[in-house]
N, C-alpha and C positions, 0 to 999 in steps of 0.2 A: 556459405552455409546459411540456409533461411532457421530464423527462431522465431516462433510462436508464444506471444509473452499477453499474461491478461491481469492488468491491475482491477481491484475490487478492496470498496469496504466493505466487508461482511453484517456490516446493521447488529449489535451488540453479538458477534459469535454469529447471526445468520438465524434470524427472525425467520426467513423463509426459506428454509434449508434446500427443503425439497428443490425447488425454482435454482436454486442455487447448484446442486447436484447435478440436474437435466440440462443447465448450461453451460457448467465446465465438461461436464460428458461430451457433448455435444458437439462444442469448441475443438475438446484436444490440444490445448495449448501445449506448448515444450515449458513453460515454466508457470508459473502462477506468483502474482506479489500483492498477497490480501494483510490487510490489516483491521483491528475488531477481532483476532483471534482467543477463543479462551481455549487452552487445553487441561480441562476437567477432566477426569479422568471417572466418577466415580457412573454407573448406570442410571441411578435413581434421578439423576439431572437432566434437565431439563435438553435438549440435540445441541441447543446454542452452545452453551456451554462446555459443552464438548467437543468443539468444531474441531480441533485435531485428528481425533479419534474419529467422528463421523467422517471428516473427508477422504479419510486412511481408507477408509470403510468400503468408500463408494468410489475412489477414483485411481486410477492407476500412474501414482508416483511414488520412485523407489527411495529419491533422497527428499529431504525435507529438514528444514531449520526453524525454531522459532524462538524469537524474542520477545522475552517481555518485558513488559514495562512500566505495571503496576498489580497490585493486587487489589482486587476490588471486592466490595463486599456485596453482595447481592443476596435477595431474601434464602437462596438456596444455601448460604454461606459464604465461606472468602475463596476467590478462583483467580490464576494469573489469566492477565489479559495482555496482549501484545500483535507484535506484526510475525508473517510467518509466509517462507517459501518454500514452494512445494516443486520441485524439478524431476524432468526424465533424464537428464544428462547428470553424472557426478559432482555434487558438490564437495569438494576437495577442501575448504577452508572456510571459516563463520568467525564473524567479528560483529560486536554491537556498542556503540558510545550513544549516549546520555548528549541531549542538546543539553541543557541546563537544569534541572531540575531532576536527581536520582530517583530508583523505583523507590518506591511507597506503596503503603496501604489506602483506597480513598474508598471513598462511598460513591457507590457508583451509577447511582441516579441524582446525586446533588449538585444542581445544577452552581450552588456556589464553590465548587472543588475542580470543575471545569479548568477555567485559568490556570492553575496550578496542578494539572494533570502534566505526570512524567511523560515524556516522548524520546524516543530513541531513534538512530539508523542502524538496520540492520544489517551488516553486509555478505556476503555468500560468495564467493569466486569457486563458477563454475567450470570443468572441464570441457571444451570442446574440441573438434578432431586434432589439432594441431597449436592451442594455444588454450589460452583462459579469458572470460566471460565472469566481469564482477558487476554483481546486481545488488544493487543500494535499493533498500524498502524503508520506506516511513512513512509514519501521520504526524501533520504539521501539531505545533502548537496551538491552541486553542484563542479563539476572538472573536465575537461576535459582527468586528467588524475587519471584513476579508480584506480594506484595502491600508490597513494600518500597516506602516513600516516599526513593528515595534520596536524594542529591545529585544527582546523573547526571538523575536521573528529574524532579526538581524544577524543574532548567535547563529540558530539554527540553518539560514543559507552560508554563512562562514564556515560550520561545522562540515558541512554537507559539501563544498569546495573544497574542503583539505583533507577533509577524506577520501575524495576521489582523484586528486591533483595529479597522482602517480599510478593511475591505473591506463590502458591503452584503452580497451572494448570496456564501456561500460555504459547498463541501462540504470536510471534513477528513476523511481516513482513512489506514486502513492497519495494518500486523502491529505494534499498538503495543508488546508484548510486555511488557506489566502486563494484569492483571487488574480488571475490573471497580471491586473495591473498593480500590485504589489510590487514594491520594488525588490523584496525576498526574490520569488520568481524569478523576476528580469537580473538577476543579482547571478541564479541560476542558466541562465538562460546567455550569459555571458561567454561561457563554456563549453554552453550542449545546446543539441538542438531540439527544439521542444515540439514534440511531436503532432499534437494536436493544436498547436498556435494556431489563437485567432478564426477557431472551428466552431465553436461548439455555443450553445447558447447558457448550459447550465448541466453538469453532470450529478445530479439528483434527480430523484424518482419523486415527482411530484404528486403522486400517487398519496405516498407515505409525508406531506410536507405541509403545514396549514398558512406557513409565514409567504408571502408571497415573494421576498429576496430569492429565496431558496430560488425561484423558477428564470433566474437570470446569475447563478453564482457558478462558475466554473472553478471546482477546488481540485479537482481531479487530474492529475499531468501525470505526463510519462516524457522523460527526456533522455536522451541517448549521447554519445559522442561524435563527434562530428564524421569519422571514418565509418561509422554506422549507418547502412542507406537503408531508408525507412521501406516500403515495396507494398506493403497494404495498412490499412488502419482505419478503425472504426468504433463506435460510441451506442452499442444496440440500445434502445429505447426498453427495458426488460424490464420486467417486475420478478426482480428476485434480489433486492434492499433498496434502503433509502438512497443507496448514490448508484449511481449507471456506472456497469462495467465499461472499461478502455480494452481493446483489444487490437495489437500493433505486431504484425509481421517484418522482423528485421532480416537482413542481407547481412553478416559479419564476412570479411575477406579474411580468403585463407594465408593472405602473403602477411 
């Protein structure tokens, strides 16, 4: 059974919504694993802010989960923010753990609250024809510098190991916010097999970026299980957020 899986940061809720709409449209993934999600609910807000509701709006998935992982305050008011999977196939079961740091209230342009921004995995076990499909979503910890083996950083690939230890099919991803040669990653990558290793130059939209790191920082991964045969995958160059969507066609066996 092939599955159509498209990891994305949405750029706070989805700066460029539109762009954002026209490409998952477009796509048709079988699952989506975006994080940056805010589900606002009220109209007067601003699209971003409502990204649950807008993508309900404009795209055709019947299940959907989302986690959050802070509440933010922004000038429109306080809105949860979190990661969130949007599928055409049954999601049968939602689970979410806390790497280290519980949800909170933060302010959500200061850059000194960064660090101590809560981060969570969120998990979903999907139904597929004859078995189950669990998809682990997150956004890393926060560091300015992508090759530190923090503490922070250390929890969360442990965390992220033990949660999946006892699953058979399982996809991981998301804006992990380490680089490559991190040993969090390679700590990851122990396990699974990393989809786009050793591919990419930088998964940010250099468009929206003025530090020039950004245009050599690969944070964006998608890893899978080893029984999992990968069959297409690719990294469009789009202008629809600060990081380039991952888009990776899997093979899951029906035995």
């Amino acid at each position: 059974m092939n599955i159509k899986v498209i990891c994305l940061n949405l750029w706070q809720g989805g700066n460029l919504m539109d762009n954002i709409i026209d490409f998952l449209q477009s796509e048709d993934a079988d699952i989506l694993m975006l994080q940056e999600v805010y589900n606002g609910t009220d109209l007067k807000l601003p699209r971003n802010y409502r990204s649950l509701e807008v993508l309900n709006s404009n795209l055709s998935y019947k299940y959907q989960h989302h986690a959050p992982t802070m509440l933010d305050r922004v000038p429109e008011g306080k809105i949860e923010q979190g990661n969130a999977v949007f599928s055409k196939l049954p999601i049968i079961n939602s689970e979410v753990t806390f790497f280290d740091i519980p949800y909170r209230e933060r302010d959500a342009f200061n850059p000194k609250e960064f660090t101590t921004t809560p981060r969570n995995l969120q998990h979903v076990t999907i139904k597929l024809q004859n078995q189950n499909l669990d998809v682990f979503n997150f956004q890393g910890v926060w560091d300015m510098k992508g090759d530190r083996y923090s503490p922070e950083r250390q929890n969360m690939s442990k965390v992220i190991l033990e949660q999946t230890k006892d699953y058979k099919n399982v996809i991981i991803a998301g804006d992990t916010n380490a680089t490559p040669n991190n040993q969090a990653i390679k700590d990851l990558e122990s396990g699974f097999t990393n989809v786009f290793k050793g591919e990419l130059t930088t998964t940010f939209n250099m468009k929206h970026k003025t530090l020039l790191g950004y245009a050599t920082a690969v944070v964006d991964a998608i890893f899978v299980s080893p029984n999992i045969k990968v069959t297409k995958h690719y990294c469009p160059n789009i202008d629809i957020s600060d990081h380039l969507p991952l888009v990776a066609v899997l093979n899951i066996s029906n035995k």
